[in-house]
N, C-alpha and C positions, 0 to 999 in steps of 0.2 A: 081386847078383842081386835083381829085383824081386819081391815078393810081389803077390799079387791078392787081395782080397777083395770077397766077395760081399754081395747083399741091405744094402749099406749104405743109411741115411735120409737124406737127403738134409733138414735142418733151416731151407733160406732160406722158404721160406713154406708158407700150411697144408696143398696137397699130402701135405706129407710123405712124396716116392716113396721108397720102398723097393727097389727094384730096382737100387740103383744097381750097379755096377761099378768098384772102385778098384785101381790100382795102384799103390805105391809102395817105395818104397828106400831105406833110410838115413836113415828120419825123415821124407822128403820124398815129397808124393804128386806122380808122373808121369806118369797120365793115368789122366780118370774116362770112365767108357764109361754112355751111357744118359740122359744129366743134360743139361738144358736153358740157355741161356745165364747163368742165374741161378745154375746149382746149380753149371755150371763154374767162374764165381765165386770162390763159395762153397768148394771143395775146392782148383780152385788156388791162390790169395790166401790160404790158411792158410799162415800163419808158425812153425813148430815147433818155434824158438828160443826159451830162456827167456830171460824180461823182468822186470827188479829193477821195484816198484812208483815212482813219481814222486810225489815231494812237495815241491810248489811250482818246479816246474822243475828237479832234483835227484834223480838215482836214491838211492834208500836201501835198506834188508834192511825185508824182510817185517814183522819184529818191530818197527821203527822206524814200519813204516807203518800194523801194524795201533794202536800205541797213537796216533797220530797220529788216526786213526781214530775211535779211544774219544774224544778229548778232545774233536774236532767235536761227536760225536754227546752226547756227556756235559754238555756245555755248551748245547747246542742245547736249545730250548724251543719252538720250531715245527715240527719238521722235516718232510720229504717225502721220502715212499720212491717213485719211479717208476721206471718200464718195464716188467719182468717178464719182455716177450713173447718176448722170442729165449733166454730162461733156461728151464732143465728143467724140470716138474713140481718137485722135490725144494729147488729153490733158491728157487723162488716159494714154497712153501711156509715159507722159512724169513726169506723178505721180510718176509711176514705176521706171522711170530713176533717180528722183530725193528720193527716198527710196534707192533706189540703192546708190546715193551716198553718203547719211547721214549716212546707217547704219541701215536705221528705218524700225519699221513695216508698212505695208500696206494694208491697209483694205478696202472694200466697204460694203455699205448698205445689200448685201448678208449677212452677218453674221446674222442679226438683221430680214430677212426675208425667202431668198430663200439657206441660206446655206445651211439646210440638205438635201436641192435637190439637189446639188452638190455632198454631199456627198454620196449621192445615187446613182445619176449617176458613179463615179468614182468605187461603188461599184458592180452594176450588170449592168452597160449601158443603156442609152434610148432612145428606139424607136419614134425617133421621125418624123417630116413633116414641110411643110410648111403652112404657112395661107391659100395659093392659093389653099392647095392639100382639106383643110377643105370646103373653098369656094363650089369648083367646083366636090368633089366626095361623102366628109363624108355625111353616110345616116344616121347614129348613133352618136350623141353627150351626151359623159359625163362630170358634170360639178361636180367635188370632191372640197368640202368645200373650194368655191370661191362663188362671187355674180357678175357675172360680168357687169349685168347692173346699178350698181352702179360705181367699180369701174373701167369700161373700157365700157362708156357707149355703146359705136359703136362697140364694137364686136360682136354685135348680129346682125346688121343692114348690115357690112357689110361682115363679114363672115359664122355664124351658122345658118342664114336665110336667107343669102343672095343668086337671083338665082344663079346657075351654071353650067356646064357642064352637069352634071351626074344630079344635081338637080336645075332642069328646074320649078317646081313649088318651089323653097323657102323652106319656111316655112314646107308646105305643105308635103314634099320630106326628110323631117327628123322626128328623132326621138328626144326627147329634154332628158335627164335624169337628175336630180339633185340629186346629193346627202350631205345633210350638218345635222348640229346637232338641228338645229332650223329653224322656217319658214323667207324668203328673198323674195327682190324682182323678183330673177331666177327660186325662186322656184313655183312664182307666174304663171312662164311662162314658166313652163315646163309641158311635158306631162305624165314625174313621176317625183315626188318628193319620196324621202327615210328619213329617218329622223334616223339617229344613234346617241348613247347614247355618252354623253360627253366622250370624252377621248377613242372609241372604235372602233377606222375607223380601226387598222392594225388588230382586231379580224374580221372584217368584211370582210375585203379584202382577209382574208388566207382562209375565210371560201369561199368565192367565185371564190378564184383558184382552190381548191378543190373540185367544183363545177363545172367548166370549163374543169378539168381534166378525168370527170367522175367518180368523189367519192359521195358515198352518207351522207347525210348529216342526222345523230340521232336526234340531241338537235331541239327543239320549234323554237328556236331561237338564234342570236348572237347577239352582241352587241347592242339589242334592235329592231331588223328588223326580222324579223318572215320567218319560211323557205321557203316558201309558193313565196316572194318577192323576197328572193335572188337566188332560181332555175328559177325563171322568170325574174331575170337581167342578168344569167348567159347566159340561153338559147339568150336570145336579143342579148349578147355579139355578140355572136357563130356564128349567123346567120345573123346578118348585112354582109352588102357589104361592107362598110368601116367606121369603129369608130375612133373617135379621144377622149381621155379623156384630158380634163383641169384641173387640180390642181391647191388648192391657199392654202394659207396661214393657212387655216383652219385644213392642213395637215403640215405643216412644223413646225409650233407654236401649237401642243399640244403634248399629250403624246406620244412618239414613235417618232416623229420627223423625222429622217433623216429612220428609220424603215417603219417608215408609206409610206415614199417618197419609197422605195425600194421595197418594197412588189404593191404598186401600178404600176410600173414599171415592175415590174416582170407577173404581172396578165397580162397586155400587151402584153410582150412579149410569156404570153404561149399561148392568145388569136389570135394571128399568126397562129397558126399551124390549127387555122380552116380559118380563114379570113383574112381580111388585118385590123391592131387597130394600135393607134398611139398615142404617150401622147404630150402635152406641158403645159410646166409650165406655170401660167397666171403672168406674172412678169411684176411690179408695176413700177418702175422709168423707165421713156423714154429709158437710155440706161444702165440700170444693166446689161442685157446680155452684151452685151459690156465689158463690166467693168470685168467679167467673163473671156472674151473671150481673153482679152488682156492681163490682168493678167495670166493667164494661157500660152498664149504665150511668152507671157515674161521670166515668173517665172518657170511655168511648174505646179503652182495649181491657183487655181479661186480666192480664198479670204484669210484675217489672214495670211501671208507670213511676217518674221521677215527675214531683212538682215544684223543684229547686228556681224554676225559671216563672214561678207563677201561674203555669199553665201543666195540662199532663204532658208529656212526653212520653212515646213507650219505646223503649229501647230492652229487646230478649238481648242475655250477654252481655250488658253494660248495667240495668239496673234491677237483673234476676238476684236476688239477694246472695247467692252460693258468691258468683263473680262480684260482686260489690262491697260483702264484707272481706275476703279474702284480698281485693288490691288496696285494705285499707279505708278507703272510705268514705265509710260509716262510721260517725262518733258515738253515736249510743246507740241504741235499739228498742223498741215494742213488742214484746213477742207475744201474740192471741193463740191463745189454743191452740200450738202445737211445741214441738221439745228439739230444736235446734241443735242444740248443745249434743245431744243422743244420734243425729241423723245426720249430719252438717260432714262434707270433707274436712279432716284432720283442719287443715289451713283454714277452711273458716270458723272450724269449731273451736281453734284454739284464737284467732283474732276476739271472737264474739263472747269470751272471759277476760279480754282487755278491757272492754269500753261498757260504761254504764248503761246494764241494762234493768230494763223493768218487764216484769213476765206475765200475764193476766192469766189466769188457767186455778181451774178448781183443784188441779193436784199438784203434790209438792215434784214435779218433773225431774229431769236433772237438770235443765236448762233453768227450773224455780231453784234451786238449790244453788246453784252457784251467783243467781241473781245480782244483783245489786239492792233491787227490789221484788219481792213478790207480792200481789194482789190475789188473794185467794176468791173468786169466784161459785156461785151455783153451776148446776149442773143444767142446763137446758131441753126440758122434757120431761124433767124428774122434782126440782125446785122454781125454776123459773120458766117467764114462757119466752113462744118465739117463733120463727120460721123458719123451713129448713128446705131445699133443692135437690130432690133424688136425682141419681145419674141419670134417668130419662129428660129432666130437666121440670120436672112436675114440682111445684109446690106443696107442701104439706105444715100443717098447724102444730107446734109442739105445746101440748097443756102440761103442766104441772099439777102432779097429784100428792107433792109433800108441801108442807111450810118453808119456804124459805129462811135459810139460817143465813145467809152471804148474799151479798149485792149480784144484779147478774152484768153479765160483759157488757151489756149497753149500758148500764147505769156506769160502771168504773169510765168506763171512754168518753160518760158526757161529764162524768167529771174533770177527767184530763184535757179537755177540751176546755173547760172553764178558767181550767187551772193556765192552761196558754194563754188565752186570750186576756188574763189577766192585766 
């Protein structure tokens, strides 16, 4: 007979819903109720069966793989700890201690996506909120080159549309704004779309602080968006009750980068001085905020932290993992929860099958596959527990409602921890 459980967290990206609905039997979940193409995924594709670790192609016992483990990392003189982002609160935290004790750098998936928002933030601060404050007041939504009904299918369903306090009709109750370089499924379902020239968001953005400021505006046009548009996004700014802007990658990964992220940040904050505006990054892995968050507590920065000299260091560019395994290096590797080997430019993905690596991650990846070692892992929310960091920055509790068949990521890392300090 099946079981149901309720309020489960749904961990494939920073959503984090909560609301899920699970049913399973026998170890095996057979059907999630509420969860969007991604989180179905996510709950069906869990495999429940435990998995002996792989070394070198060769199942072996745990005990064979964790000293196998130690010798890499024990022998190793450069190493790299990456990923983090789909690991708990509890396990990134214990990334960090084990960087710490090697000496190595430590890196998450932020490098590769939301680094320059970091570097933004650290630069002029950001205004930001919660999802609930989005829910239940924002009458203004800006969505800066992200798509998020693709990728965070339910962000529309249960926050930018959804009713709430202040908006009592939905949908109805808001203003939708898009703005990216080409047409999307967001922009299908917005009430403006903008359309800026490749590479032209931070000319766009200065030209509409300066707009918001009460400057007037010469030229036809900026970065392909005509005057006419951007005094009439400025004025909407102005005049809402309350905006929230969303950023995605669309901003971090082209020209201007962590520029583009600070000027957008900054439009925000000068847009305060009429109304109440508010930014959040639309951040991809369940818990890279997290990973952020802990690192920085830890360390005292977000991402790229080298402990080679005993101390952190943070160096974006010299110890972001992409540039670090590519000029060499790095002699082995740690890779947490996430697949390197799949995502990595050519040149690091092909360095990072030189050097002994070991992969912690509940699925056999392609970066588990070519491994040196793999450590098969629970799944976090589903077998094992933990903590996890929605992109508003909110904390949330992962329960586990199967048995545990595999160790989870905190348990493997205080091993390898053990196994160093040997």
């Amino acid at each position: 007979m099946s079981e149901r459980t309720e309020n489960v967290v749904c961990t494939f990206c920073g959503c984090l819903c909560d609301d899920l609905v699970v049913e399973h039997e026998e170890g095996r979940i057979v059907k999630v109720l509420k969860a969007c193409a991604n989180g179905q995924g996510h709950f069906r594709e869990y495999d429940p069966s435990p998995r002996l670790p792989r070394l070198e192609g060769r199942d072996v016992s745990w005990d064979e793989a964790y000293s196998a483990a130690g010798e890499i990392l024990r022998s190793s003189r450069s190493p790299l700890i990456y990923g983090l982002s789909s690991a708990v609160t509890e396990a990134q935290r214990r990334a960090v201690e084990l960087a710490d004790r090697l000496g190595a750098v430590v890196d998450s998936t932020s490098s590769v996506c939301h680094g320059p928002t970091g570097l933004a933030m650290q630069g002029v601060g950001e205004p930001t909120c919660t999802l609930g404050e989005v829910r239940n007041r924002a009458d203004l939504l800006l969505f800066w080159g992200c798509n998020p009904l693709v990728s965070h299918p339910r962000h529309f369903a249960r926050y930018s549309t959804a009713k709430g306090r202040l908006t009592p009709e939905g949908r109805k109750s808001r203003t939708l704004i898009v703005v990216d370089v080409r047409p999307t499924a967001a922009t299908k379902a917005a009430d403006i779309f903008v359309q800026v020239e490749q590479g032209r968001d931070y000319e766009v953005l200065t030209a509409l602080r300066a707009l918001v400021q009460g400057k007037a505006m010469e030229r036809p046009s900026v970065g392909g968006v005509a005057r006419e548009a951007l005094v009439d996004l400025a004025e909407r700014f102005k005049n809402c009750r309350y905006g929230v802007a969303f950023m995605g990658m669309g901003l971090t990964m082209t020209r201007g980068r962590d520029l583009n992220v600070a000027e957008l940040f900054s439009l925000v904050s000068d847009l305060n001085d009429y109304t109440r505006f508010s930014v959040i990054p639309m951040r991809g892995h369940g818990n890279v905020s997290g990973a952020d968050q802990v690192t920085t507590w830890q360390c005292g920065f977000p991402f790229a932290v080298s402990f080679a000299r005993g101390y952190p260091q943070y160096g974006p560019g010299e110890f972001t993992a992409v540039d670090f395994i590519a000029r060499g290096d790095a002699d082995a590797a740690v890779i947490l929860a996430s697949d390197p080997g799949a995502h990595f430019p050519r040149k690091a993905a092909e360095r990072l099958r030189e050097i002994p690596t070991i992969v912690i991650d509940p699925a056999e990846s392609l970066s588990a596959s070519q491994a040196t070692l793999w450590l098969p892992t629970g799944v976090a929310g589903i077998d094992t527990a933990g903590s996890s960091y929605r992109m508003d920055g909110v904390a949330l509790r992962l329960r586990p409602f199967l048995k545990a068949q595999r160790p989870s990521d905190e348990e493997v890392l205080v091993r390898l921890i053990e196994e160093v300090i040997r």
